[in-house]
matplotlib code that plots the C-alpha trace (Angstrom):
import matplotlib.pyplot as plt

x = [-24.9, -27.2, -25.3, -22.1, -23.1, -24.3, -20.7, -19.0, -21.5, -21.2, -17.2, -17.5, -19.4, -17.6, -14.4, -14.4, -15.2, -12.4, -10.5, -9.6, -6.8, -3.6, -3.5, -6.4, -8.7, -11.6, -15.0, -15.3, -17.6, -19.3, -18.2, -19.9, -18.3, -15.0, -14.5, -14.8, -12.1, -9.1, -8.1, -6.9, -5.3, -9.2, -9.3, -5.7, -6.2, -9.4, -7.2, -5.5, -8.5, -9.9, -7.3, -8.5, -11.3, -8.4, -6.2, -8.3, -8.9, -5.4, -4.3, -6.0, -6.2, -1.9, -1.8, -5.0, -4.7, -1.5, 0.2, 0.1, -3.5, -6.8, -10.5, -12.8, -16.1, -18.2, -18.0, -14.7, -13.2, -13.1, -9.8, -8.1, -9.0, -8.0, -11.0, -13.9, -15.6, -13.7, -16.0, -19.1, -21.5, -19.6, -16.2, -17.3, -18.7, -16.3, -13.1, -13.1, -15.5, -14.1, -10.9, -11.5, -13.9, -11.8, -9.0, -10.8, -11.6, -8.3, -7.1, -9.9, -8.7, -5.4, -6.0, -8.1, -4.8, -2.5, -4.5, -5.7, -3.6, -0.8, 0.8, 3.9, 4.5, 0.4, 0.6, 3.9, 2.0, -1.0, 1.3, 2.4, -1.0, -2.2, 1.2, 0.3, -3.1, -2.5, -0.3, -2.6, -5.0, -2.3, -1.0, -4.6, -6.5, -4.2, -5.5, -7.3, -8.8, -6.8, -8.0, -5.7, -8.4, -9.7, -13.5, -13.5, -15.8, -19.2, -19.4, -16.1, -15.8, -12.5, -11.5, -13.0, -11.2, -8.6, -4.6, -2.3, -0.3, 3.4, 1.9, 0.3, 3.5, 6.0, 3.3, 1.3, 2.7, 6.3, 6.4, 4.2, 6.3, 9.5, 7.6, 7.1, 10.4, 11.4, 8.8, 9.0, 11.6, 11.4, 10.6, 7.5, 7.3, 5.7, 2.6, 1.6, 2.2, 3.9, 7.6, 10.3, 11.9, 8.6, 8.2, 11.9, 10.7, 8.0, 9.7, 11.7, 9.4, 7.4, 10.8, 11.2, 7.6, 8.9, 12.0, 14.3, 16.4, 19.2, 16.9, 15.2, 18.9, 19.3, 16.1, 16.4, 20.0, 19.3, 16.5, 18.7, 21.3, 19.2, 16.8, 18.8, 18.8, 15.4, 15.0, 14.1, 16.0, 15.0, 12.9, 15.1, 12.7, 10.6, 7.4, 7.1, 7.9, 4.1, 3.0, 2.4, 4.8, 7.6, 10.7, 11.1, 7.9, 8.4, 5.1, 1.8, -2.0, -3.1, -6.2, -8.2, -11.1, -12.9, -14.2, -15.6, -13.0, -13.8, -15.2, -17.9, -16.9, -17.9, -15.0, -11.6, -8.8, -10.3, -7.9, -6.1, -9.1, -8.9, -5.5, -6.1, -9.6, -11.7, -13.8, -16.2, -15.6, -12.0, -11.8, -8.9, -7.0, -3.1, -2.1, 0.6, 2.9, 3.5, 4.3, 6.6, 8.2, 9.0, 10.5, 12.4, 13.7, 15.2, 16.6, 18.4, 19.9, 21.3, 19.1, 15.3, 13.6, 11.7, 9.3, 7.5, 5.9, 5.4, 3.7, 1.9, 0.0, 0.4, -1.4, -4.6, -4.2, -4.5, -2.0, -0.5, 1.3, -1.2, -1.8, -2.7, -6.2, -9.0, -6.4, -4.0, -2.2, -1.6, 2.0, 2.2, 6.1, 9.3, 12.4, 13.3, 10.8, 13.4, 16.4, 15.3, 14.2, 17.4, 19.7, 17.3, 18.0, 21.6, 21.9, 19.9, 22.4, 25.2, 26.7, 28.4, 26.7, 29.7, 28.2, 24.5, 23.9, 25.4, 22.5, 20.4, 22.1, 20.3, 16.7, 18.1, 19.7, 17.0, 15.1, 17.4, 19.3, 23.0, 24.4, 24.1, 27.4, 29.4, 26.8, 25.3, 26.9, 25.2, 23.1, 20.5, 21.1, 20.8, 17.9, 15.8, 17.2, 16.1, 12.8, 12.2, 13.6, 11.0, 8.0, 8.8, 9.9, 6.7, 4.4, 0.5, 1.4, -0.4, 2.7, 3.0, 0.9, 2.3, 5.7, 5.0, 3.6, 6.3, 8.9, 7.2, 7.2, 3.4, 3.3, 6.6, 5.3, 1.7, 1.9, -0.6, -0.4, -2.1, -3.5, -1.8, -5.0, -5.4, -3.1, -4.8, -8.3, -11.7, -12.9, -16.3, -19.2, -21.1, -18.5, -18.7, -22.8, -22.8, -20.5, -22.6, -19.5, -16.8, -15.5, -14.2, -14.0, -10.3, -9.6, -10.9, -13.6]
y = [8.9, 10.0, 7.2, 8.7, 12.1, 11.0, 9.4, 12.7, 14.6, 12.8, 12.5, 16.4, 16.7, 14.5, 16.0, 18.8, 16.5, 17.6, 16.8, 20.6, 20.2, 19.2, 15.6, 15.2, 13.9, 16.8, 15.3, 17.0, 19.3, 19.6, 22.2, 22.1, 25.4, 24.3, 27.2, 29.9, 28.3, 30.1, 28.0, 24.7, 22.8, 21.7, 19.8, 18.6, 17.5, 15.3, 13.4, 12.0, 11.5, 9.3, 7.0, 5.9, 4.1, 1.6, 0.9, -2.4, -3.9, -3.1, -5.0, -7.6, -8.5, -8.2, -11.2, -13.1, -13.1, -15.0, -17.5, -15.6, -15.4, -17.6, -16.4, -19.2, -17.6, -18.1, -16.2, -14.8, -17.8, -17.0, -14.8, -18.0, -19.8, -17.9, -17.9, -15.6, -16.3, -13.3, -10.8, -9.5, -10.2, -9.5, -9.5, -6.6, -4.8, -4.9, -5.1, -3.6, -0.8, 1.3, 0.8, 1.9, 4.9, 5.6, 6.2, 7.8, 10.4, 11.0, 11.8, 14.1, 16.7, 16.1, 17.6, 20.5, 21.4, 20.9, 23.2, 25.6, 26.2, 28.4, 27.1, 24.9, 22.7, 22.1, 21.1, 18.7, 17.3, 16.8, 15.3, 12.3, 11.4, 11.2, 9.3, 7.1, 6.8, 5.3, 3.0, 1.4, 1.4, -0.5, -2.8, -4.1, -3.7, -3.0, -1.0, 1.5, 5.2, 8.2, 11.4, 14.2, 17.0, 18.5, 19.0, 15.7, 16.8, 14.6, 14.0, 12.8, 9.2, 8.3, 9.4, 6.3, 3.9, 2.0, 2.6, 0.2, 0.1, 1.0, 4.2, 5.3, 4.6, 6.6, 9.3, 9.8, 7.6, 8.4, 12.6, 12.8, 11.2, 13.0, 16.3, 15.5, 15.1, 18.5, 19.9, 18.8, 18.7, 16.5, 18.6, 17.3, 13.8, 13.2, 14.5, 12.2, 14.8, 13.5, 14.0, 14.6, 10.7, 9.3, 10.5, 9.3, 5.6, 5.1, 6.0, 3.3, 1.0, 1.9, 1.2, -2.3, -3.2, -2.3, -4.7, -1.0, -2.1, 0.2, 3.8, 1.3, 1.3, 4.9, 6.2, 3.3, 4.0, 7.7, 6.8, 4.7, 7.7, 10.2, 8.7, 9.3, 13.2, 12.8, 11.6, 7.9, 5.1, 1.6, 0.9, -1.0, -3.1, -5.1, -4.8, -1.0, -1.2, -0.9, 1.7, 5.3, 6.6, 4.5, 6.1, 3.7, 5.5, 7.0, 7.6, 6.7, 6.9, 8.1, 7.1, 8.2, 7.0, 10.2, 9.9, 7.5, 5.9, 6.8, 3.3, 4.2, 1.6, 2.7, 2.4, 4.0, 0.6, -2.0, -3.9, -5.5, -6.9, -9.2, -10.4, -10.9, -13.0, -10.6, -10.5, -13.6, -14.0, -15.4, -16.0, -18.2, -16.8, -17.4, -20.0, -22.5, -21.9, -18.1, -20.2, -22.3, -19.4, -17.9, -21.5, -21.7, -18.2, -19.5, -22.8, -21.0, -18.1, -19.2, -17.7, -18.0, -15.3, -12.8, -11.9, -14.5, -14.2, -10.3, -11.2, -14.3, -16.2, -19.9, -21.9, -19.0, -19.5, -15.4, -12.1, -10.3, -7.6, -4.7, -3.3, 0.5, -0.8, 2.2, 4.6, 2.3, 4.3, 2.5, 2.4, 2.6, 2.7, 1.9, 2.0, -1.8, -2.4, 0.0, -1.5, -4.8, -3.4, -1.9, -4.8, -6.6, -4.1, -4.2, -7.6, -7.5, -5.0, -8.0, -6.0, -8.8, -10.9, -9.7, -6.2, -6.6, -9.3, -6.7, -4.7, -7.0, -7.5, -4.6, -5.9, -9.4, -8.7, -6.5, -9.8, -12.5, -13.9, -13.7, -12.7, -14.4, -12.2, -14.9, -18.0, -17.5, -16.0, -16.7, -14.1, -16.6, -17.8, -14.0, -13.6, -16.3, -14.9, -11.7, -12.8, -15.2, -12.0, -10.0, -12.3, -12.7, -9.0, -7.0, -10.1, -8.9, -5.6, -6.2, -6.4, -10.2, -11.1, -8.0, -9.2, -12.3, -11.0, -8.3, -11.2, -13.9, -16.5, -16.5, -20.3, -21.8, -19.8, -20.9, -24.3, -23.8, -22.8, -19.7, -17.8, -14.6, -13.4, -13.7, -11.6, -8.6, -8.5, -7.2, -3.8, -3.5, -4.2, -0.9, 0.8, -1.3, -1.2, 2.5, 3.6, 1.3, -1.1, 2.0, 0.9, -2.6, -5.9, -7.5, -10.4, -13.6, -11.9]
z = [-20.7, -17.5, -15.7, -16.7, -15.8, -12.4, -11.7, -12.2, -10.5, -7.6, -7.4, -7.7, -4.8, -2.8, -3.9, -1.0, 1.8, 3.7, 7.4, 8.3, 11.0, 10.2, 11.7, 9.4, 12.0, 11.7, 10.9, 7.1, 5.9, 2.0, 0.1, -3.6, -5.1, -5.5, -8.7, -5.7, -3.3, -2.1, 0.6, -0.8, 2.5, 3.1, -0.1, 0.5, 3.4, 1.8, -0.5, 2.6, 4.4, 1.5, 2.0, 5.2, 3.8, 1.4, 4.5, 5.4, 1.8, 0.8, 4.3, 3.9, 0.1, 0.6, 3.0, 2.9, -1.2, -0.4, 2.0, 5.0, 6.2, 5.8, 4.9, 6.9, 5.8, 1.9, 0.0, 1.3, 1.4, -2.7, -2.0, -1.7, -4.6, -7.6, -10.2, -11.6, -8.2, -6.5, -8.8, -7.1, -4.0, -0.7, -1.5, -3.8, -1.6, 1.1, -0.4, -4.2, -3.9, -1.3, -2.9, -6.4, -5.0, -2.3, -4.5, -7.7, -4.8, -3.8, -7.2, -8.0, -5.1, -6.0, -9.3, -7.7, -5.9, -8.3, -10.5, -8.5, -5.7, -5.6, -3.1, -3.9, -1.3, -1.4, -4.8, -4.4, -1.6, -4.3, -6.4, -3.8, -2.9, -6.9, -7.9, -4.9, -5.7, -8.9, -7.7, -5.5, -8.4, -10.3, -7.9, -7.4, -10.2, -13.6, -16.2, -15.3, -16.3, -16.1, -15.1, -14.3, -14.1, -11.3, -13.7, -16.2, -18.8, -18.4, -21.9, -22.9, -22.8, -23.5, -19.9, -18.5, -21.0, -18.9, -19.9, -19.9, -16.2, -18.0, -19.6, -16.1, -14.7, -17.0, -17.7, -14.2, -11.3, -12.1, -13.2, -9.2, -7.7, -9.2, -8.5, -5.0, -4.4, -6.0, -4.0, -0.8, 2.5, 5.2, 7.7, 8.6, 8.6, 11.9, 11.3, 8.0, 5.5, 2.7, 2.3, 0.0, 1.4, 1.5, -2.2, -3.1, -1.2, -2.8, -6.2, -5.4, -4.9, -7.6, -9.7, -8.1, -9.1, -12.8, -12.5, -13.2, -10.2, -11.4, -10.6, -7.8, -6.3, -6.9, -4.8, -2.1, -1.3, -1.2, 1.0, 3.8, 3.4, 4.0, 6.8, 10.0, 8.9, 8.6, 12.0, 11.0, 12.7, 12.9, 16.1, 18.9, 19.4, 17.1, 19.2, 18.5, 15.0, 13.5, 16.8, 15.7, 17.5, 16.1, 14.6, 11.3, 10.2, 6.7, 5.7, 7.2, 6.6, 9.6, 11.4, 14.0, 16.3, 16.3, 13.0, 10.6, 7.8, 4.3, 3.5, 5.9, 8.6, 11.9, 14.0, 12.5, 12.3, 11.1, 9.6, 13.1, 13.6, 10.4, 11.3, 15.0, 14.0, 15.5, 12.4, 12.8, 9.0, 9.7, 13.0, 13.6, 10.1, 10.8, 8.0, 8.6, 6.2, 8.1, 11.4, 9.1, 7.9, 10.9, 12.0, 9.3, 9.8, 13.0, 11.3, 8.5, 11.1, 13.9, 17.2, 17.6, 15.4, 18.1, 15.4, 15.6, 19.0, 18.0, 14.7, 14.9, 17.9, 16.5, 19.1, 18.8, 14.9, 14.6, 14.3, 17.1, 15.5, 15.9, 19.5, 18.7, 18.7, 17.1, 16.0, 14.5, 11.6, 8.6, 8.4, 4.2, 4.0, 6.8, 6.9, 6.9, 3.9, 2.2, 3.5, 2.2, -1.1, -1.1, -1.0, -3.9, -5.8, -5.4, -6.0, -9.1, -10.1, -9.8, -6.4, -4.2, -1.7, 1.1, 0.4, 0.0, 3.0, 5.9, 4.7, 6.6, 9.3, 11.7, 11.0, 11.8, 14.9, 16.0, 15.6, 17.6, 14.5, 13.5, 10.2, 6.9, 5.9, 4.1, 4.8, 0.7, -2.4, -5.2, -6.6, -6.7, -3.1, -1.9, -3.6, -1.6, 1.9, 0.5, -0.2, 3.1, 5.1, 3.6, 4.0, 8.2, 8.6, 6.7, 7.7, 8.2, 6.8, 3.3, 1.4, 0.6, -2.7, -4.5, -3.4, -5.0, -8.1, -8.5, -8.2, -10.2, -7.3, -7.4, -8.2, -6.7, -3.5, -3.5, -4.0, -7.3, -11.1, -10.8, -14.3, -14.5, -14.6, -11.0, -10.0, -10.2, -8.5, -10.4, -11.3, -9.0, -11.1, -10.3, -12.4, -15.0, -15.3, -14.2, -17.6, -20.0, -20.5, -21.2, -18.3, -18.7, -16.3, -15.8, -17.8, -16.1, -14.2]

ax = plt.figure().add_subplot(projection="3d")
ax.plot(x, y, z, "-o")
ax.set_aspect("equal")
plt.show()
């Protein structure tokens, strides 16, 4: 019970560590009597702030996890081979922890805004970064607690017993994510507050991941309908699209070389570095099926596919895609991620391949390729395009293994029969110890 009672005690006290200006890039300050705030854009602003420490893990474990990138160094090389060895030592420590703290911090000063402040767009704000909090939790780890106070009683176990991943969808994940919507405009996207499109994206994404890809069309076309009004267009050029300044941007975690992440790394973007093979842990990391995939790209298109010279330098073995160097943003959600997400949806739905595949067409001839407009027309067919457009377009941005997962192509992808159990990653094991077992490991861990 002392253990317990440390845990919460300490997320408390961390809860008001807080980046006080409104690019969130102030060095916080401790605050430990949160019951006598009045001012709650302080611990707002914190929930952003703590997810600057998941941006790398969440990067990396999306690509190197699957067919895109290569660990060279024991014991990460144990992202790449799909067994209990993942759990503990290094990996832990670099990858799981500051994602499952991270994110447990973030939620807790949601819920001290969403109960305490009075201000209404604070608290639909509050309301995006919990509902995306838990997805992240989800996406990488499955069940897991729920806690939606901003005070979780010490003594009351059952709040750190994992729920299943639909109920934390319909009954947190979901209700935020609707909220934020009702709650927020879009009038200020470009400084990395959340917004009412962002909120309506991710929605949709969240929906995809479900396989419910008739609300999934819903919010994504709404989404591509409404992005231009917003002021987001896709980026003329391919080379700008992952820059902080570009204008496909729909929401961002923003970053910032004048203070330390939350996962205590000392410099702010650390992520590039993986992909680039600036980390001596992987330092030539590009794997060859991403150059293949590229090449094929250009096979299957007519025209040489430009984003491969952006993305990937094949004879370095390493990423290129990333040149914003220490203040990199991490660009969570853009507008071709939606597009594409769009048009699955739509043919999931049964629409026409003559009416989902122009979809595509300004990502691909942003990128030097023709039209696939009347080249496929199965729903199968335009499926895979789909899918390969997806992997070369949103390469080295950490979506890949959850797009395999999410689309069951984990083994026909891979290469490998891969235990469903492996898809998910493992709950640290200082969370597990520090509850006396309440808190349980992931099957196959």
């Amino acid at each position: 019970m002392k253990k317990i009672k440390y845990i919460y005690i300490t997320l408390v006290a961390t809860l008001l560590i807080t980046a006080c200006d409104n690019d969130l890039e102030q060095s916080p300050s401790l605050d430990l009597e949160a019951i006598n705030l009045i001012e709650f854009g302080p611990v707002l602003n914190a929930a952003y702030y703590y997810h600057t420490g998941v941006a790398m893990p969440q990067a990396v474990l999306g690509d190197f996890r699957a067919d895109n990138m290569l660990m060279l160094e024991d014991p990460f090389t144990s992202i790449d081979t799909y067994n209990s060895d993942l759990a503990g030592g290094d990996m832990t420590g670099a990858f799981f922890t500051p994602v499952y703290r991270n994110l447990y911090k973030a939620i807790l000063s949601a819920n001290n805004v969403i109960e305490n402040s009075s201000n209404e767009t604070q608290i639909a704000e509050a309301k995006f970064l919990r509902g995306l909090s838990y997805f992240k939790l989800v996406l990488i780890f499955g069940d897991v607690p729920v806690n939606l106070s901003a005070a979780p009683s010490t003594s009351d176990l059952s709040i750190l017993v994992k729920q299943p991943v639909n109920d934390i969808y319909n009954d947190v994940i979901i209700p935020d994510f609707q909220d934020a919507i009702a709650g927020l405009d879009n009038s200020d996207i470009a400084s990395g507050r959340a917004s009412q499109i962002a909120a309506r994206a991710f929605l949709g994404k969240v929906y995809m991941h479900r396989g419910d890809f008739g609300p999934a069309a819903t919010e994504l076309g709404a989404v591509v309908s409404a992005a231009s009004a917003a002021g987001i267009t896709l980026e003329p050029n391919f080379a700008d699209v992952v820059t902080d300044i570009s204008s496909e941007i729909i929401f961002a975690t923003k970053i910032s070389g004048s203070i330390s992440n939350a996962d205590g790394s000392t410099s702010s973007s650390t992520f590039p570095g993986w992909f680039s093979g600036g980390d001596t842990k992987s330092s030539t990391p590009l794997d060859p099926r991403l150059t293949a995939a590229f090449d094929a790209s250009s096979a299957a298109g007519g025209g040489t596919d430009l984003r491969k010279a952006l993305t990937i330098d094949a004879a370095g073995g390493k990423g290129v895609k990333y040149t914003g160097g220490a203040d990199q943003d991490f660009i969570e959600m853009r507008l071709s991620d939606v597009i594409l997400m769009y048009a699955e949806a739509l043919n999931e739905n049964s629409t026409p391949a003559s009416t989902v595949l122009p979809l595509l067409d300004p990502i691909r001839t942003r990128a030097g390729l023709t039209s696939l407009t009347g080249t496929v027309s199965s729903q199968a067919d335009v499926r895979e395009v789909i899918y390969d457009e997806r992997r070369v377009e949103l390469a080295l941005e950490g979506h890949r293994w959850f797009d395999l997962v999410r689309t069951g192509t984990v083994d026909a992808e891979m290469g490998l029969t891969i235990n469903a159990n492996y898809y998910i990653f493992p709950i640290p094991d200082s969370e597990i110890l520090a509850t006396n077992g309440v808190i349980t490991q992931n099957d196959g861990y």
